[in-house]
C-alpha positions in Angstrom: -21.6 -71.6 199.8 -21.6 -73.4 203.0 -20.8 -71.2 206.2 -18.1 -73.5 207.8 -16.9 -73.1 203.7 -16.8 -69.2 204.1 -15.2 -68.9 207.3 -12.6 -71.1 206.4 -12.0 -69.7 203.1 -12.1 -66.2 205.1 -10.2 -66.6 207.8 -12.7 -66.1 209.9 -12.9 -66.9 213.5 -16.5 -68.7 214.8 -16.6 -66.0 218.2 -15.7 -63.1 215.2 -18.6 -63.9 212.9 -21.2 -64.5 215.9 -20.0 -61.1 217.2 -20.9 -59.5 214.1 -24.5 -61.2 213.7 -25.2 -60.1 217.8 -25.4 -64.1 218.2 -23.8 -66.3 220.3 -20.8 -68.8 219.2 -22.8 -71.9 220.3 -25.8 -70.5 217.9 -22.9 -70.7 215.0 -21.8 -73.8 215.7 -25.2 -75.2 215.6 -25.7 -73.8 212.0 -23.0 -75.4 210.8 -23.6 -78.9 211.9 -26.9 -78.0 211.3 -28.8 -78.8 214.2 -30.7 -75.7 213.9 -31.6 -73.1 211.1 -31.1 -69.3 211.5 -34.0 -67.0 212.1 -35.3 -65.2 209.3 -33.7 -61.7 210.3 -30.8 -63.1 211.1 -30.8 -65.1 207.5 -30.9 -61.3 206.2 -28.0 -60.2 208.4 -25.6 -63.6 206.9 -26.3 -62.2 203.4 -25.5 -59.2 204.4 -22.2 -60.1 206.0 -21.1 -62.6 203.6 -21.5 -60.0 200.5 -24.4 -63.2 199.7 -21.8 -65.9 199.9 -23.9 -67.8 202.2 -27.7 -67.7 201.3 -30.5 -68.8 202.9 -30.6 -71.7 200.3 -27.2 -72.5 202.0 -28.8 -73.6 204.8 -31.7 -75.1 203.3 -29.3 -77.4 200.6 -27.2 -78.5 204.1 -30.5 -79.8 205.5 -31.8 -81.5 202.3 -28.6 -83.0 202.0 -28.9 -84.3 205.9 -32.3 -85.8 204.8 -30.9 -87.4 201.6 -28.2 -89.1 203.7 -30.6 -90.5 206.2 -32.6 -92.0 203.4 -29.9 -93.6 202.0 -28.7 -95.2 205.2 -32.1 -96.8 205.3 -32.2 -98.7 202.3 -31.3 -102.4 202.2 
C-alpha cells in the first residue's frame, strides 16, 4: 500500500507519523511524491509502524510507476 494511502485510510497526520519514525515532516512529504526514497533502517521502522502495510516494495512500485509514466509521455 502506498503511504499517502495508509495515512489517509488511518487517520494519520504527516507531523504524527514523521514523529514516530524520528524524521522530519518534509522527509515524509518527500516519500510520498517520491522525490526521495527512505533509508534502509528507516524502511525497517515503516514496516514496523504500519503492521507491513507499507513495504519497501511500496516505495519501489511508486518509483517504477514514475519511470513508466515518463516513458509513456515520450512516445510519439
Amino acid at each position: 500500500m502506498k503511504l499517502k494511502t495508509y495515512l489517509k485510510i488511518n487517520e494519520i497526520r504527516v507531523a504524527r507519523f514523521a514523529e514516530s519514525l524520528s524524521v522530519t515532516k518534509q522527509a515524509v512529504y518527500k516519500w510520498i511524491e517520491g522525490s526521495t526514497f527512505p533509508r534502509r533502517n528507516v524502511l525497517s521502522k515503516i514496516l514496523k509502524v504500519t503492521n507491513g502495510d507499507v513495504t519497501p516494495v511500496d516505495f519501489m512500485r511508486a518509483d517504477y510507476e514514475q519511470d513508466v509514466r515518463s516513458t509513456e509521455e515520450l512516445r510519439p
